[in-house]
C-alpha positions in Angstrom: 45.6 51.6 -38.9 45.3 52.6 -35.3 41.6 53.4 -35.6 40.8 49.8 -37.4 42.7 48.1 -34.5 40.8 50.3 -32.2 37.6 48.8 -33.8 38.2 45.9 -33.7 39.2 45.7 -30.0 35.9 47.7 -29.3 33.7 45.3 -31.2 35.8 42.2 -29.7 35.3 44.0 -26.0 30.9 44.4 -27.2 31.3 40.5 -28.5 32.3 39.2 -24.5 30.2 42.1 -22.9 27.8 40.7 -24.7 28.7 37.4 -24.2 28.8 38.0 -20.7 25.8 39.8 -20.5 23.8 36.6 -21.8 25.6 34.3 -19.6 24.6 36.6 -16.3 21.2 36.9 -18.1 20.6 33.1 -18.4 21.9 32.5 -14.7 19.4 34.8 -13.3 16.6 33.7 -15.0 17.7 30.1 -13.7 18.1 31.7 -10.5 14.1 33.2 -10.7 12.6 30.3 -12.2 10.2 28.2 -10.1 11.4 25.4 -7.7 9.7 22.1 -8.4 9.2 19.6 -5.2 11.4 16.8 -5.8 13.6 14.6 -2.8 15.8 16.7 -0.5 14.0 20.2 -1.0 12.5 21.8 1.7 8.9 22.0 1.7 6.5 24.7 3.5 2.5 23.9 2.9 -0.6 24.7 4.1 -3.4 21.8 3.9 -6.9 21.0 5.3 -7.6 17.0 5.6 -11.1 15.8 5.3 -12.6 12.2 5.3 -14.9 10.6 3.3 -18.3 12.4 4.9 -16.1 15.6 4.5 -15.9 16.3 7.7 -12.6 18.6 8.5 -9.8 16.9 11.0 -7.0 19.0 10.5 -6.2 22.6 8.8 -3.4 24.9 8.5 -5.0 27.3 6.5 -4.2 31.2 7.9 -2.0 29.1 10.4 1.7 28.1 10.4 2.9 26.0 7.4 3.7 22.3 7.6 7.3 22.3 6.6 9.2 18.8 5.5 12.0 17.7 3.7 11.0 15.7 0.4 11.5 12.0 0.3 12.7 11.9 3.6 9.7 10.2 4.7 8.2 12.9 7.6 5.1 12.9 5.8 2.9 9.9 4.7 3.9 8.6 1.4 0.7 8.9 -0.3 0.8 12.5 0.3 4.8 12.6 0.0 4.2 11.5 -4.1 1.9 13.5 -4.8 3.5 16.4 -4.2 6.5 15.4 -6.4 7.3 18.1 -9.4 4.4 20.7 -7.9 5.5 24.3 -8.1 5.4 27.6 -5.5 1.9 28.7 -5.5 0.8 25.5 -7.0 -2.8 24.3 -5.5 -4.3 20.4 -5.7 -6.6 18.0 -4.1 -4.8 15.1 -3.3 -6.5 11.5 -2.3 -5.1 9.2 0.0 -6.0 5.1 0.3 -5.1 3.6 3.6 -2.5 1.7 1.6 -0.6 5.0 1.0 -1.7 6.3 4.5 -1.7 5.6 7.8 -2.4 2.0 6.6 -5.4 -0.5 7.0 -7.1 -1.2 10.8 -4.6 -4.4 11.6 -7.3 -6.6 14.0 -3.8 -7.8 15.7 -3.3 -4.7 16.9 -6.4 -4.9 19.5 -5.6 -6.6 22.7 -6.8 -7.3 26.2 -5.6 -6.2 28.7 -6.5 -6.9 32.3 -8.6 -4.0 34.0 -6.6 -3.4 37.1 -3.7 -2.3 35.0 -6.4 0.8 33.6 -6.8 3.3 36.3 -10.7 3.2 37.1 -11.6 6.9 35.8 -10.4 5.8 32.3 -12.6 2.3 32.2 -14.8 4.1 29.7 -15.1 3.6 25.4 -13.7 6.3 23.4 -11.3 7.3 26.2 -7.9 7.5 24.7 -4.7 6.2 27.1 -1.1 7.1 27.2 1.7 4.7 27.8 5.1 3.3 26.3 5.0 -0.1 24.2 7.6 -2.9 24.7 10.6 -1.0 22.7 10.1 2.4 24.9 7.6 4.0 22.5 4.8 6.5 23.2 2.2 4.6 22.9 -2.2 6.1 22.9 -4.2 3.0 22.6 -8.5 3.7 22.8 -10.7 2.0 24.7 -12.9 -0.1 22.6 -14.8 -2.4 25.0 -14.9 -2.5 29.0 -16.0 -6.6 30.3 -15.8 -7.6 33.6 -12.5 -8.5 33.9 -10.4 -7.2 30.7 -10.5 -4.2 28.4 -9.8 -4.1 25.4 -7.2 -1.9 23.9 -7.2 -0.6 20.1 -3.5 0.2 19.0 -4.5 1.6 15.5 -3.6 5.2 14.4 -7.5 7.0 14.7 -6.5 7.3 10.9 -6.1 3.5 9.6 -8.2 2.3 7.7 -9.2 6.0 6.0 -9.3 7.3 3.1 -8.0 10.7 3.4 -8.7 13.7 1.1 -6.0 16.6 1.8 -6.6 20.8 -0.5 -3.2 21.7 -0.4 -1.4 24.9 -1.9 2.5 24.9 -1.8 3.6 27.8 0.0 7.3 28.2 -0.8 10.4 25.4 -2.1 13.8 25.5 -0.5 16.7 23.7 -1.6 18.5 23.2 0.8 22.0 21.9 -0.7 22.6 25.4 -1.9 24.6 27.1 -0.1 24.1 30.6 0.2 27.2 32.9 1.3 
């Protein structure tokens, strides 16, 4: 009698190791299974953005990572959705319309501006200025034009009005409401 109770509080003692055993199991493998990009996750990525004539503007490659929190808008959002669900390791080409980029050239946002308020070594196309706009913003308006008596100031990112093609590889996926002890 005492060996069949024995047995059976053995064998009930294997069932919850066991038990046990799969429920540690199946939490580990959660905790080892790859991240996938989605809002709030911390980001780390390495890019290279080209235009149309392929011509290379910025890389991170062998560099510093660009890190960003998902969906909170730190990138632009053509890029931002296209990274949505990509995995650790995870390499794409990603296309960006001026829509979904730095937007398209607005022709408002070229103005005159009298020429005494440029200082004189800057009166030249192509130079780039620095100043604040009316709500206390850095502001780097390019010279487009120089006339007699006005220049003429173009207010668009360099990068409106692009298409922009980005190579990216995700690098590592944090999330960040984890807390770790």
């Amino acid at each position: 009698m005492f060996v069949q109770r024995l047995a059976r509080v053995v064998c009930g003692s294997v069932l919850v190791l066991g038990s046990f055993h799969s429920l540690v199991l199946a939490k580990s493998q959660d905790a080892t299974s790859p991240e996938v990009i989605s809002d709030g996750k911390t980001v780390s990525m390495e890019y290279t953005l080209t235009l149309e004539d392929k011509k290379v503007l910025d890389s991170n490659v062998g560099d510093q990572p660009l890190n960003f929190k998902q969906g909170s808008h730190q990138i632009i959002p053509g890029l931002e959705s296209a990274l949505e669900g990509m995995k650790v390791g995870e390499s794409k080409q990603v296309t960006v319309n001026p829509e979904q980029g730095y937007g398209p050239v607005n022709p408002e946002a070229v103005q005159e501006v009298p020429i005494d308020q440029i200082p004189p070594d800057a009166r030249k196309v192509g130079v780039r200025l620095q100043g604040k706009g009316p709500q206390g913003q850095m502001v780097h308006p390019i010279i487009t034009e120089v006339k007699e008596q006005v220049v003429m100031l173009d207010f668009n990112h360099p990068l409106a009005g692009k298409k922009l093609f980005f190579d990216i590889k995700i690098l590592d996926i944090k999330d960040e409401t984890t807390l770790t002890p």
